[in-house]
Backbone as XML, in Angstrom:
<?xml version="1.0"?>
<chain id="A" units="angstrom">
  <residue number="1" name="UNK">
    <atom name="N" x="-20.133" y="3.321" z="14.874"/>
    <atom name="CA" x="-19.140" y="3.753" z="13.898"/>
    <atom name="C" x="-19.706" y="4.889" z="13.055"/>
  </residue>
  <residue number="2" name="UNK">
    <atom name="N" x="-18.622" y="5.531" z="12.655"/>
    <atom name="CA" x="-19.330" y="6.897" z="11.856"/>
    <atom name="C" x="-18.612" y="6.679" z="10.598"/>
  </residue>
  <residue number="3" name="UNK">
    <atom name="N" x="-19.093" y="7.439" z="9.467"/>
    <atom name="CA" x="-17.990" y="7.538" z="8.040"/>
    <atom name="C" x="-17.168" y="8.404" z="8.146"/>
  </residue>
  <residue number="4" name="UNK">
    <atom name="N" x="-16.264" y="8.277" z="7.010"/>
    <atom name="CA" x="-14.596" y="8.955" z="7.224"/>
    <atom name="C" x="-15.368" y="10.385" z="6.712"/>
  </residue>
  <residue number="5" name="UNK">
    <atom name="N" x="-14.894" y="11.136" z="7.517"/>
    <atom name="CA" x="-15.325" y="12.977" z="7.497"/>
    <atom name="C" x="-14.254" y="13.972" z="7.160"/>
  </residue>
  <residue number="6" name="UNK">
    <atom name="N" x="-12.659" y="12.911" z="7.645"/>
    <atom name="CA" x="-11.490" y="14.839" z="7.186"/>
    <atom name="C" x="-10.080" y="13.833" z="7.151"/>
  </residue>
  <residue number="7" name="UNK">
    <atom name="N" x="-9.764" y="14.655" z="7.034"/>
    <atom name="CA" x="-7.859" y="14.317" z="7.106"/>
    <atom name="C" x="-7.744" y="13.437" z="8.195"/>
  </residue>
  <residue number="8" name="UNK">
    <atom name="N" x="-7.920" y="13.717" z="9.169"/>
    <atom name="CA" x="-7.479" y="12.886" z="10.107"/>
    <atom name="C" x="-8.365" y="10.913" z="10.163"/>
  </residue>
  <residue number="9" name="UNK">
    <atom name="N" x="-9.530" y="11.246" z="10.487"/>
    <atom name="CA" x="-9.870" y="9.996" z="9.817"/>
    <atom name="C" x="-9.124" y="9.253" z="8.619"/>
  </residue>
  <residue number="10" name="UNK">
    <atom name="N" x="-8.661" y="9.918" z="7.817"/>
    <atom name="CA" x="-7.935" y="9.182" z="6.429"/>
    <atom name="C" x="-6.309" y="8.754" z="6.971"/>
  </residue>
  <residue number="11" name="UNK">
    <atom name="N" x="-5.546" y="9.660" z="7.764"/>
    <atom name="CA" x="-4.785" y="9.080" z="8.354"/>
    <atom name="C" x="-4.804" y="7.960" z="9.473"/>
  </residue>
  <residue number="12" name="UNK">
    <atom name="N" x="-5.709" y="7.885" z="10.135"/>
    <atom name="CA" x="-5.838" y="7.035" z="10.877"/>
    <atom name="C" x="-6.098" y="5.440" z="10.313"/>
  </residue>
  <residue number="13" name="UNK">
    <atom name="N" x="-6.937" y="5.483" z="8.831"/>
    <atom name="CA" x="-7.056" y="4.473" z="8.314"/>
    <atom name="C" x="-5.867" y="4.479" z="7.376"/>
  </residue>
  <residue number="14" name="UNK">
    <atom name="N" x="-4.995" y="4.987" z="6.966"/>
    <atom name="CA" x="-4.380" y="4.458" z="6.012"/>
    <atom name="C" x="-3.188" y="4.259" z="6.662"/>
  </residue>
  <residue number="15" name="UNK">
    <atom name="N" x="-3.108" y="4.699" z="8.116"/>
    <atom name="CA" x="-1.835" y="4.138" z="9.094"/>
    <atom name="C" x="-2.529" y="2.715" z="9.582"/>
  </residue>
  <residue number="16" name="UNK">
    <atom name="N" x="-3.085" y="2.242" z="10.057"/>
    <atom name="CA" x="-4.064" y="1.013" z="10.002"/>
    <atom name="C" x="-3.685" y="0.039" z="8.828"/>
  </residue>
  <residue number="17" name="UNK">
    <atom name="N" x="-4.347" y="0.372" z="7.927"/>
    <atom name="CA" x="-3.781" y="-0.179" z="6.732"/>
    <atom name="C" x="-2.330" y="-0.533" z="6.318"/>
  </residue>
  <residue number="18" name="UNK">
    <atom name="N" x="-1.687" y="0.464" z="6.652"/>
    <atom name="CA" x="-0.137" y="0.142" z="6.256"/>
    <atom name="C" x="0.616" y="-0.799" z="7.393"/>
  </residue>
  <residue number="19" name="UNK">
    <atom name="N" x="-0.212" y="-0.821" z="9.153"/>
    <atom name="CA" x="0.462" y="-1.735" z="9.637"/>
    <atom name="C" x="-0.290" y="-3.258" z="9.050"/>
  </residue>
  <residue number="20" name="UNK">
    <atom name="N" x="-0.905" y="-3.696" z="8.470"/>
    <atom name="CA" x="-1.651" y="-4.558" z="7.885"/>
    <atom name="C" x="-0.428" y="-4.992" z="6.611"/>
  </residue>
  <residue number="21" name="UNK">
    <atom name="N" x="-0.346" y="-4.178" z="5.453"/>
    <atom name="CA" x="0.010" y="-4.205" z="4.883"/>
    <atom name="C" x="1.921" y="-4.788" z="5.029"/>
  </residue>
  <residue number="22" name="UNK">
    <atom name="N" x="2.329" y="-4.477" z="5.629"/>
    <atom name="CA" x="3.929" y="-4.205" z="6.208"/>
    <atom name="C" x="4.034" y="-5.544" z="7.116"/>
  </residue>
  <residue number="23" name="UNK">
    <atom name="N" x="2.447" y="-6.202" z="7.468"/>
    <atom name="CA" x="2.906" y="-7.522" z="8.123"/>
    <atom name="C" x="2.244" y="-8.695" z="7.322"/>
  </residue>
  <residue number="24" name="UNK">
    <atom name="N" x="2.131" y="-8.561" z="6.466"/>
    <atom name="CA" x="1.491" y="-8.980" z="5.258"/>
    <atom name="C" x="2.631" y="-9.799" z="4.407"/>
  </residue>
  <residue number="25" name="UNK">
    <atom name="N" x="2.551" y="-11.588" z="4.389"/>
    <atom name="CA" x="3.969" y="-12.206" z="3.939"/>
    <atom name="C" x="3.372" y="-11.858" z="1.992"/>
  </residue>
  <residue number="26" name="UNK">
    <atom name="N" x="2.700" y="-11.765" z="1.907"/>
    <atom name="CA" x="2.471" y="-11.310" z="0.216"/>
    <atom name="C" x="2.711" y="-10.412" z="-0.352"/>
  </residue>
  <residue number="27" name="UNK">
    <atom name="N" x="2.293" y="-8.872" z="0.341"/>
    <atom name="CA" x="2.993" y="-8.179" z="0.041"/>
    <atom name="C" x="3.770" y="-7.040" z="0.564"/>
  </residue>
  <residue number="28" name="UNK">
    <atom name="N" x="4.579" y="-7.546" z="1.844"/>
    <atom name="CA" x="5.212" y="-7.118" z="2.789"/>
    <atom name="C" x="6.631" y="-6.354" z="1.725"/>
  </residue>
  <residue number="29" name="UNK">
    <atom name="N" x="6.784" y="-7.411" z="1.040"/>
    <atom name="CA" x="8.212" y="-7.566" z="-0.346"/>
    <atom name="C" x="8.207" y="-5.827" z="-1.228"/>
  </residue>
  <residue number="30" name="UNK">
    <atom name="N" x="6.846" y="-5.722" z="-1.307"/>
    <atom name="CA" x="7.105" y="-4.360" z="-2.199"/>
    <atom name="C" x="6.745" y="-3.343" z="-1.159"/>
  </residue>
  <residue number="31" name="UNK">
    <atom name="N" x="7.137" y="-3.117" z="0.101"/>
    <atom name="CA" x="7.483" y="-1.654" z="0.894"/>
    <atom name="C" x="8.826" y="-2.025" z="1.667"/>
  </residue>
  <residue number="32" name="UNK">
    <atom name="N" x="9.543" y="-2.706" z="1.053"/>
    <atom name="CA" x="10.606" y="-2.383" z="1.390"/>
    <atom name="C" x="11.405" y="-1.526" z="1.971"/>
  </residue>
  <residue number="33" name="UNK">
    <atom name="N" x="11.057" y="-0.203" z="0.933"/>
    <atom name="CA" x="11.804" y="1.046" z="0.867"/>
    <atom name="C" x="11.330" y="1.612" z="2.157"/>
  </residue>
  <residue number="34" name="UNK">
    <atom name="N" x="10.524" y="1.693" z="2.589"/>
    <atom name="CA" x="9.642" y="1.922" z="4.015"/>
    <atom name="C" x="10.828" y="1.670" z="5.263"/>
  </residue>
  <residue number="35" name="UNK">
    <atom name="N" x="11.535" y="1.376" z="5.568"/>
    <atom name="CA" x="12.279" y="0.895" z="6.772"/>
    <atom name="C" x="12.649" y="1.500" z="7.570"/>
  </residue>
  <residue number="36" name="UNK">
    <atom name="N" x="12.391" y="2.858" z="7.564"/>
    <atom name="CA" x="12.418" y="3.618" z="8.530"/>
    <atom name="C" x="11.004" y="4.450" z="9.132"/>
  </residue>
  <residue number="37" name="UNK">
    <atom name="N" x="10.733" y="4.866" z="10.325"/>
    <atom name="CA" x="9.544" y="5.617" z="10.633"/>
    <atom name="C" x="9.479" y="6.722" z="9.809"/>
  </residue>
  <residue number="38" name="UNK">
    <atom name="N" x="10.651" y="7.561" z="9.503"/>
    <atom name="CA" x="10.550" y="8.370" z="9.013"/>
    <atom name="C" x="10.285" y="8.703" z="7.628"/>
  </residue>
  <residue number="39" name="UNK">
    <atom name="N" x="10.294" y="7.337" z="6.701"/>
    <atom name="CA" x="10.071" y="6.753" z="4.991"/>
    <atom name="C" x="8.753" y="6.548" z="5.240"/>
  </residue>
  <residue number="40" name="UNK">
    <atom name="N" x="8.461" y="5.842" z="6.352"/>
    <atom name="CA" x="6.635" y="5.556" z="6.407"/>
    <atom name="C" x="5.745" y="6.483" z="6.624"/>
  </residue>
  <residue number="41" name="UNK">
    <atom name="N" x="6.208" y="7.868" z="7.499"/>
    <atom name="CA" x="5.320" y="8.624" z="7.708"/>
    <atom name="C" x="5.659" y="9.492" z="6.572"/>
  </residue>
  <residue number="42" name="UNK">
    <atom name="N" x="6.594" y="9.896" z="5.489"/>
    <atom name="CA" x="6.680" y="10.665" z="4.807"/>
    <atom name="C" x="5.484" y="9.869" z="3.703"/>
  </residue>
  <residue number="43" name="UNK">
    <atom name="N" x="5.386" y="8.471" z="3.143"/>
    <atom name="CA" x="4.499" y="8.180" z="2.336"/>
    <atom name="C" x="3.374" y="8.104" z="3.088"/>
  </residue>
  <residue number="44" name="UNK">
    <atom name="N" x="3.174" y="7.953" z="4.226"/>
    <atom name="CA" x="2.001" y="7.801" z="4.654"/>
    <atom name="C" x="0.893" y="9.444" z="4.280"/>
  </residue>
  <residue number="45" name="UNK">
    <atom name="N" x="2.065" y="10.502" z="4.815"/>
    <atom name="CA" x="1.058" y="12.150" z="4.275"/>
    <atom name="C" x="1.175" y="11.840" z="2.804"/>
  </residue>
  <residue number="46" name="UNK">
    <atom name="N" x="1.849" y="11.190" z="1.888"/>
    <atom name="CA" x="1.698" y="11.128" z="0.264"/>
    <atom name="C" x="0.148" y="10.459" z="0.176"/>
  </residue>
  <residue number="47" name="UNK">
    <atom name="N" x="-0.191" y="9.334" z="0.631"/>
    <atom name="CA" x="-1.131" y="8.524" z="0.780"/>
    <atom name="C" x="-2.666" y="9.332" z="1.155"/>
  </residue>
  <residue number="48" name="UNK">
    <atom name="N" x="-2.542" y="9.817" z="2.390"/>
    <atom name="CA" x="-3.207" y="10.684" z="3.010"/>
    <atom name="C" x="-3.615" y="11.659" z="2.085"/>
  </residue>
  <residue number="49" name="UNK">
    <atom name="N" x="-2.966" y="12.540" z="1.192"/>
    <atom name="CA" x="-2.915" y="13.264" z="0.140"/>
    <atom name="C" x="-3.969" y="12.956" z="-0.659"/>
  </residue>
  <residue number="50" name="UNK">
    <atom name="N" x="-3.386" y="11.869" z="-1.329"/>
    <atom name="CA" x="-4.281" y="11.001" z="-2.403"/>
    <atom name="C" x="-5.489" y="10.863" z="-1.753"/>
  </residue>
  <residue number="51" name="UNK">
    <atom name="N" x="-5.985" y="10.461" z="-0.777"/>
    <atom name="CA" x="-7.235" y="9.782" z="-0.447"/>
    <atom name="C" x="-7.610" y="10.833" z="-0.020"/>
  </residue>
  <residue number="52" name="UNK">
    <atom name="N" x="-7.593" y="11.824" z="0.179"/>
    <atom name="CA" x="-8.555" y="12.987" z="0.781"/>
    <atom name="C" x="-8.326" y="13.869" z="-0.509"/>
  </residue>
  <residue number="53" name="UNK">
    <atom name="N" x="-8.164" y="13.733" z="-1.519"/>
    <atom name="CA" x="-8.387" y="14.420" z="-3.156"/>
    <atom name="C" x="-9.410" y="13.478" z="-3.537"/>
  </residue>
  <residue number="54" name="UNK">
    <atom name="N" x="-9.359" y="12.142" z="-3.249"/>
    <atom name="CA" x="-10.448" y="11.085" z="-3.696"/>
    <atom name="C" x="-11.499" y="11.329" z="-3.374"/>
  </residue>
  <residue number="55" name="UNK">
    <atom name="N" x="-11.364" y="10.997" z="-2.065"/>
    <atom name="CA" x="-12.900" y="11.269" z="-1.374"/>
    <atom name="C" x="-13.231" y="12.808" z="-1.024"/>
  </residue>
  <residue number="56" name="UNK">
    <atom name="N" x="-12.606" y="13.581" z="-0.884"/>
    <atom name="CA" x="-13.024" y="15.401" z="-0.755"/>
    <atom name="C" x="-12.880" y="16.537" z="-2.039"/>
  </residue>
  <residue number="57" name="UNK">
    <atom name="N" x="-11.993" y="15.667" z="-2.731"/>
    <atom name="CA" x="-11.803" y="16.788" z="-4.011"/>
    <atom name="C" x="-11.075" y="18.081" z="-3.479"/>
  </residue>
  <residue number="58" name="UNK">
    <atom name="N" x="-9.787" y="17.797" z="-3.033"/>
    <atom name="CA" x="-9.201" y="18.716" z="-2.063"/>
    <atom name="C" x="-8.520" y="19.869" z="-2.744"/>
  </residue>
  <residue number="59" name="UNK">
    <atom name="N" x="-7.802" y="18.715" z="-3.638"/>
    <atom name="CA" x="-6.698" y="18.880" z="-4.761"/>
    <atom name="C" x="-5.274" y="19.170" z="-4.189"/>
  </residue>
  <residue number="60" name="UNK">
    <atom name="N" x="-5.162" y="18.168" z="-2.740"/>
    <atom name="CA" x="-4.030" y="17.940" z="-2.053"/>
    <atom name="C" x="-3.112" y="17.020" z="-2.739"/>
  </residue>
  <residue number="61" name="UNK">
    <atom name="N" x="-3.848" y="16.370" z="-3.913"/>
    <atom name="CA" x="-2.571" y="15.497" z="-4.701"/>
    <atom name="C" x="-2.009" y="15.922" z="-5.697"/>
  </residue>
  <residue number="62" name="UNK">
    <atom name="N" x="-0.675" y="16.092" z="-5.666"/>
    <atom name="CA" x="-0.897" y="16.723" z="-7.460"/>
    <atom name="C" x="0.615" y="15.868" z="-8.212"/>
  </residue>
  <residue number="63" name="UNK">
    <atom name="N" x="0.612" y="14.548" z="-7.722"/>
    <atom name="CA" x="1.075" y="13.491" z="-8.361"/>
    <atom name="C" x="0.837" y="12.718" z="-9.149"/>
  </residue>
  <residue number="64" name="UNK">
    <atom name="N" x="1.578" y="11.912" z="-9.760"/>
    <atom name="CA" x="1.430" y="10.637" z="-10.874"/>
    <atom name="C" x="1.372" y="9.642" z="-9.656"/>
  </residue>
  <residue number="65" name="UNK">
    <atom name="N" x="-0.089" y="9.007" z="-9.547"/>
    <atom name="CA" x="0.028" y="8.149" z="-8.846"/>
    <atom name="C" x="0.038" y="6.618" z="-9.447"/>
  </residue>
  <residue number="66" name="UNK">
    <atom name="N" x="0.022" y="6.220" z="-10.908"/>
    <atom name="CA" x="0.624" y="5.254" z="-11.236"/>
    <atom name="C" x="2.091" y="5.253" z="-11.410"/>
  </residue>
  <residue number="67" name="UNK">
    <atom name="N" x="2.667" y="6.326" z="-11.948"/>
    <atom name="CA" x="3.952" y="6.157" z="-12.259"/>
    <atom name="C" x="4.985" y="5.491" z="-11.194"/>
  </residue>
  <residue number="68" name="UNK">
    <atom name="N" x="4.819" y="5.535" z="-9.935"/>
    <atom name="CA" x="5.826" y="4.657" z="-8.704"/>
    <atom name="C" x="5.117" y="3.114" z="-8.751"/>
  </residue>
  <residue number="69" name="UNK">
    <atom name="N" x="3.985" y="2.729" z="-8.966"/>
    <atom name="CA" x="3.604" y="1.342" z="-9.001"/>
    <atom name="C" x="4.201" y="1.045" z="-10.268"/>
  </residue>
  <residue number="70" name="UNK">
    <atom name="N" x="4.414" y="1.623" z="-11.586"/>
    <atom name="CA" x="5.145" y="1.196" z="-12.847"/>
    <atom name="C" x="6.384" y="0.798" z="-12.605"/>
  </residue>
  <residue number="71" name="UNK">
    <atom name="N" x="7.129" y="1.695" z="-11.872"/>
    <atom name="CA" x="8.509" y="1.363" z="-11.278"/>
    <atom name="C" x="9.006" y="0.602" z="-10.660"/>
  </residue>
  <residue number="72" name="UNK">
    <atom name="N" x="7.688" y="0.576" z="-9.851"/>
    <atom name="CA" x="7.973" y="-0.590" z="-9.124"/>
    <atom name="C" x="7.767" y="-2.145" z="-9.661"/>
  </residue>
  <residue number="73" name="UNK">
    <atom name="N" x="6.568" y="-2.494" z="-10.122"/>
    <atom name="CA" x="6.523" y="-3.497" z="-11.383"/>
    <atom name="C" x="7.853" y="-3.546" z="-12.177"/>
  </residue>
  <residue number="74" name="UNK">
    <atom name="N" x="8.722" y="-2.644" z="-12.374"/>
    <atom name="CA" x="9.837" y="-3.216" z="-12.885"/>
    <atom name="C" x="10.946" y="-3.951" z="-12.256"/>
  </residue>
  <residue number="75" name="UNK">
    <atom name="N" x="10.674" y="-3.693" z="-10.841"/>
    <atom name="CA" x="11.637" y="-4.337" z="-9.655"/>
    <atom name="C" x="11.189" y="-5.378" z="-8.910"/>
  </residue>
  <residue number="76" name="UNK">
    <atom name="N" x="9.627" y="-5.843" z="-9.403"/>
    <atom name="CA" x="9.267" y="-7.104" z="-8.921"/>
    <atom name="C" x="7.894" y="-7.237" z="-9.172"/>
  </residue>
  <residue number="77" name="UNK">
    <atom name="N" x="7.877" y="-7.835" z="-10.565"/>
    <atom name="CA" x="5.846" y="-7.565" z="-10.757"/>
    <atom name="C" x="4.980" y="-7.991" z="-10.278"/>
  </residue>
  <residue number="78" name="UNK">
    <atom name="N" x="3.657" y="-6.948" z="-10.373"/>
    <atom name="CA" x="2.704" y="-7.403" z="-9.816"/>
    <atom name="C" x="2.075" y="-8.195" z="-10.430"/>
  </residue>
  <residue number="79" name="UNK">
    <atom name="N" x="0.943" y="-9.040" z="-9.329"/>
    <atom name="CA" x="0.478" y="-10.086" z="-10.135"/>
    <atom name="C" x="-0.886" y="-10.167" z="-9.574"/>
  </residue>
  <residue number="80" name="UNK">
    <atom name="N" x="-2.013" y="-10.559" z="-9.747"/>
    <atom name="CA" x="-3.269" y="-10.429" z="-9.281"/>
    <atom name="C" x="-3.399" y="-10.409" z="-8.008"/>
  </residue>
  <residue number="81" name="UNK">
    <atom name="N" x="-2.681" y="-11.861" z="-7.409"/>
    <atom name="CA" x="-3.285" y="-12.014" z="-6.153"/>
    <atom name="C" x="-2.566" y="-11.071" z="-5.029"/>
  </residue>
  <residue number="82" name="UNK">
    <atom name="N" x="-1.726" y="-9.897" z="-5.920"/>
    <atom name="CA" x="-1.024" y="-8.885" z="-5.048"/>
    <atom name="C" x="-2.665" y="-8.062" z="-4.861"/>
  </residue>
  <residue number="83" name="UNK">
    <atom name="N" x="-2.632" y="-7.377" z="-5.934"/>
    <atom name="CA" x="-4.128" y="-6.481" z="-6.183"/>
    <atom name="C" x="-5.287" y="-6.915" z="-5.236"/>
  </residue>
  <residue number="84" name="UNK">
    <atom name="N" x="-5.312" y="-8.717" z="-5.258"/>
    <atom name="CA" x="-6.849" y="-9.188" z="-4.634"/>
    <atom name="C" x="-6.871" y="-8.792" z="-3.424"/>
  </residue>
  <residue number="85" name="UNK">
    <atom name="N" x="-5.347" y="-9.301" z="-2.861"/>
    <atom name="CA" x="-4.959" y="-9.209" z="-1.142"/>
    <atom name="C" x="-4.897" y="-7.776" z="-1.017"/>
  </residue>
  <residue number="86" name="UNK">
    <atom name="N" x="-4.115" y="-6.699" z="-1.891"/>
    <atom name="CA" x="-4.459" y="-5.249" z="-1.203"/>
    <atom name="C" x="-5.894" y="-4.811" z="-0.548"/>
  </residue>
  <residue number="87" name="UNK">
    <atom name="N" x="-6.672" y="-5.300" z="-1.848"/>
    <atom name="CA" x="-8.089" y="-4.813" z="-1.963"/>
    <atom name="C" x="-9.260" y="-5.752" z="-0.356"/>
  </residue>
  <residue number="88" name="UNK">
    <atom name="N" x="-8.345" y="-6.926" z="0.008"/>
    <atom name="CA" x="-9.152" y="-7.428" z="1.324"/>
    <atom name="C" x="-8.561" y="-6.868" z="2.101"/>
  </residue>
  <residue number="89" name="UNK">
    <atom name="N" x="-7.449" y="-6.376" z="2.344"/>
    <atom name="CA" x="-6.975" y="-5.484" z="3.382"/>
    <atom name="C" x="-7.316" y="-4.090" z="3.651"/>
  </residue>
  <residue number="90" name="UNK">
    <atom name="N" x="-8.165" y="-3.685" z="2.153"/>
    <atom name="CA" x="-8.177" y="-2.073" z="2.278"/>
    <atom name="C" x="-9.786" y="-1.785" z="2.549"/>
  </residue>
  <residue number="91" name="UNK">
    <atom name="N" x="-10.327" y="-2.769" z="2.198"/>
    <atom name="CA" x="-11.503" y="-3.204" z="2.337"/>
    <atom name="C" x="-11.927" y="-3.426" z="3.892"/>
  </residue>
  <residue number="92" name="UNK">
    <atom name="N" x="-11.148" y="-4.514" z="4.511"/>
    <atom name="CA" x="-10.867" y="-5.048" z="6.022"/>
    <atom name="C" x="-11.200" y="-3.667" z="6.463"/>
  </residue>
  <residue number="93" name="UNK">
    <atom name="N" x="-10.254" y="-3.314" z="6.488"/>
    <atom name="CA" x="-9.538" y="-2.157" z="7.131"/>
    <atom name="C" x="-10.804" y="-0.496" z="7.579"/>
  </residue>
  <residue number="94" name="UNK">
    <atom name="N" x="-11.519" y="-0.272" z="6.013"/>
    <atom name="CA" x="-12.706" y="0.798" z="5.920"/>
    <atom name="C" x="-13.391" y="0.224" z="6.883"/>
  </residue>
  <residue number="95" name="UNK">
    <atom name="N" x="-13.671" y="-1.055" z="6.642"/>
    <atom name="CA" x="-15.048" y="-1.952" z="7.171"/>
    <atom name="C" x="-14.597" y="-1.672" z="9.158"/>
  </residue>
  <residue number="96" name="UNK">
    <atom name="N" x="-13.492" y="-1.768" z="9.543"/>
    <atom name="CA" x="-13.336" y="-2.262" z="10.717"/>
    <atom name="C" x="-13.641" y="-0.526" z="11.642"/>
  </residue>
  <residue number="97" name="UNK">
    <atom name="N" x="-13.242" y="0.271" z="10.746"/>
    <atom name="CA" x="-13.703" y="1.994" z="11.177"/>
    <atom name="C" x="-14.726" y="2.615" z="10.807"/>
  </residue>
  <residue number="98" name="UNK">
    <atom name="N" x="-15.088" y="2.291" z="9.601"/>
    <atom name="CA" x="-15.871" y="3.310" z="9.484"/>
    <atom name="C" x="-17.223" y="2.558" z="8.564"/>
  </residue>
  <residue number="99" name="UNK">
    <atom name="N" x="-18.000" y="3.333" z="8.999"/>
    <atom name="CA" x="-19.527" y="2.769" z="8.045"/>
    <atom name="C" x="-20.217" y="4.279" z="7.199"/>
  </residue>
  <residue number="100" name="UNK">
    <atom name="N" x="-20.596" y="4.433" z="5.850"/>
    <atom name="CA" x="-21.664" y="5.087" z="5.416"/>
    <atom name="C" x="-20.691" y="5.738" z="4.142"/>
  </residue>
  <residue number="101" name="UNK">
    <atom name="N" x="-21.317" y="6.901" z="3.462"/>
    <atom name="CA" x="-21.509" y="6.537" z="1.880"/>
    <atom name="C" x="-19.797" y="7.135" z="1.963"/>
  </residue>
  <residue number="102" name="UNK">
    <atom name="N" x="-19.084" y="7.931" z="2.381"/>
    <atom name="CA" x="-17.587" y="8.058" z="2.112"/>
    <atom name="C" x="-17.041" y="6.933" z="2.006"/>
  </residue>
  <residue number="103" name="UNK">
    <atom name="N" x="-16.899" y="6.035" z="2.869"/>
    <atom name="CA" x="-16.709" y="4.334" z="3.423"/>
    <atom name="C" x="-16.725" y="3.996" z="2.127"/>
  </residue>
  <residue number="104" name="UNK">
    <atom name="N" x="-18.120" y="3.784" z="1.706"/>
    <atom name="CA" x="-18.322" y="2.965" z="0.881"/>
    <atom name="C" x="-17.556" y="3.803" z="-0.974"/>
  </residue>
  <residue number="105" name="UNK">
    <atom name="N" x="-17.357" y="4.932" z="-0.824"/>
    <atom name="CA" x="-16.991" y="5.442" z="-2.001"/>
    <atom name="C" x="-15.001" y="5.430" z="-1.935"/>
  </residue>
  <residue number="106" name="UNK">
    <atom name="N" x="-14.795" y="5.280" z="-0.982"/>
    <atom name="CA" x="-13.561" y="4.516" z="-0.734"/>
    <atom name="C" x="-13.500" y="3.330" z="-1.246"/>
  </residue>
  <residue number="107" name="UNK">
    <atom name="N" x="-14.244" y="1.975" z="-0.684"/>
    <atom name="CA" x="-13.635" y="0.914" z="-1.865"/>
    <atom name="C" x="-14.277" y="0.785" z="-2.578"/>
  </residue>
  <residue number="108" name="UNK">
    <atom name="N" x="-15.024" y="2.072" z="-3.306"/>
    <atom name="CA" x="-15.518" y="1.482" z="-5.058"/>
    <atom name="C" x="-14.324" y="2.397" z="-5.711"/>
  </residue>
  <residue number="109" name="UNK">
    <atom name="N" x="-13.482" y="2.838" z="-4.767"/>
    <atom name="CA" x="-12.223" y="3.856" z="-5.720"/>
    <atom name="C" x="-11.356" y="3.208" z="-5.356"/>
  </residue>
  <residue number="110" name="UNK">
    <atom name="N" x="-10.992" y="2.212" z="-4.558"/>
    <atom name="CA" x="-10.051" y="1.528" z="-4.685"/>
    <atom name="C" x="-10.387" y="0.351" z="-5.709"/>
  </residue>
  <residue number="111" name="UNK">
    <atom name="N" x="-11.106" y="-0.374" z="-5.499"/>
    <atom name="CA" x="-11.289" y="-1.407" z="-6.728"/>
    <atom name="C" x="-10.910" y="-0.968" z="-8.333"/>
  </residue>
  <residue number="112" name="UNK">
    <atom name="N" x="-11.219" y="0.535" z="-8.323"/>
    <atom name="CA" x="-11.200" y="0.966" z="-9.862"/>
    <atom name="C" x="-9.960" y="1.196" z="-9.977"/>
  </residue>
  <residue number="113" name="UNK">
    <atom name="N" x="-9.201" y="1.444" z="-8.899"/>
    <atom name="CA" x="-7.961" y="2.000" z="-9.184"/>
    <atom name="C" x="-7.329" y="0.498" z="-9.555"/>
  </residue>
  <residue number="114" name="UNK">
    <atom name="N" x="-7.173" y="-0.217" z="-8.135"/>
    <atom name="CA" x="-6.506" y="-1.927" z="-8.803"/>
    <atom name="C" x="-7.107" y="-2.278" z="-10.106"/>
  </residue>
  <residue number="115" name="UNK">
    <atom name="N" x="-8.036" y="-2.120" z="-10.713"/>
    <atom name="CA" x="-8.592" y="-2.161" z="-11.942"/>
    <atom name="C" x="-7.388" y="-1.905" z="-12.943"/>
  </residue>
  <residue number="116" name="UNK">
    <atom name="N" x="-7.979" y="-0.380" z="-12.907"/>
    <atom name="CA" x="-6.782" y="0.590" z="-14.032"/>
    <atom name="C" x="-5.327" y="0.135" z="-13.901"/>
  </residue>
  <residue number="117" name="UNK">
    <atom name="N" x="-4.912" y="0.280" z="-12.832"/>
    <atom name="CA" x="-3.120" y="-0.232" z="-12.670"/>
    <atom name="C" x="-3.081" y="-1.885" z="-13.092"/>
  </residue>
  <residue number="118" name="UNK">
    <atom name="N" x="-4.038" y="-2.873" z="-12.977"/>
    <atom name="CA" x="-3.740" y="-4.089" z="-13.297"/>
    <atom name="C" x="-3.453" y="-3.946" z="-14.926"/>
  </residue>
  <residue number="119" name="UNK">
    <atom name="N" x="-4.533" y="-2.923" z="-15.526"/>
    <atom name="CA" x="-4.504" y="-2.870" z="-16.384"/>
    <atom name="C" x="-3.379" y="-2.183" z="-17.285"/>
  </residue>
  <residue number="120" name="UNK">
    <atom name="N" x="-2.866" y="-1.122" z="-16.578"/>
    <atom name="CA" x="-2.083" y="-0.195" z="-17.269"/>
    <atom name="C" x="-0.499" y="-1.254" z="-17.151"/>
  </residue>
  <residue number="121" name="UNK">
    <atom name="N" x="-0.492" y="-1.798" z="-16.184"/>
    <atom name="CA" x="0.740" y="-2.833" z="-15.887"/>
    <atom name="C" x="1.128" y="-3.999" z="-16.926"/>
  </residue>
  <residue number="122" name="UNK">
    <atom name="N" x="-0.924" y="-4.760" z="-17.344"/>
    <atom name="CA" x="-0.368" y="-5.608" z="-18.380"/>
    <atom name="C" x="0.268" y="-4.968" z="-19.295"/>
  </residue>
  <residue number="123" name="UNK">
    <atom name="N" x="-0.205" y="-3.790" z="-19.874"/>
    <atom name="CA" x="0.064" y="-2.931" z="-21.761"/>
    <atom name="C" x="1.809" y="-2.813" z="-21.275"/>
  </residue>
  <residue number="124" name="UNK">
    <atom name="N" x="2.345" y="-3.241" z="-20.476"/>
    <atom name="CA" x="3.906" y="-3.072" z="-20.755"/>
    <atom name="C" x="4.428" y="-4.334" z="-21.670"/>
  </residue>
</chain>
């Protein structure tokens, strides 16, 4: 196994991830909106975006990426063991592709992020 190196690696894991996620009875409930190929691959390059600004400093994102999890918390809140289960799936998921320090700077930026949003979610 090698570590995640470009765009394409990041799509490959975060399409991975999302079929994980989408068969997932916990939190299958909040991608709803997803129901078409064409809703999934449009968030999937949003996603893709984000994580290759994370890990490359691309500056391919130039979104509010809490503001749609706020929204969404208003249509069905989150609750820890949503956050715990993302984070073993996203975790799963690095672990099952890729090994070395990108890998690993992937889920210390995902943990911080479920961090911050658990957090920014209670202050409502």
């Amino acid at each position: 196994m090698e570590d995640i190196a470009n765009r394409v690696d990041i799509y490959n894991f975060v399409k991975k991830f999302y079929v994980k996620l989408l068969e997932d009875t916990l939190l299958k409930p909040f991608f709803i909106g997803l129901d078409t190929d064409e809703k999934l691959e449009q968030h999937l390059q949003i996603l893709v975006d984000f994580w290759e600004q994370q890990l490359f400093y691309t500056g391919t994102y130039k979104r509010n990426a809490l503001q749609p999890h706020l929204d969404l918390n208003h249509k069905q809140p989150f609750k820890k063991e949503h956050f715990d289960q993302w984070l073993i799936l996203f975790n799963q998921t690095v672990d099952e592709l890729f090994i070395g320090v990108k890998s690993h700077q992937a889920k210390n930026k995902a943990q911080s992020i479920a961090i911050v949003m658990q957090i920014k979610i209670s202050q409502l």
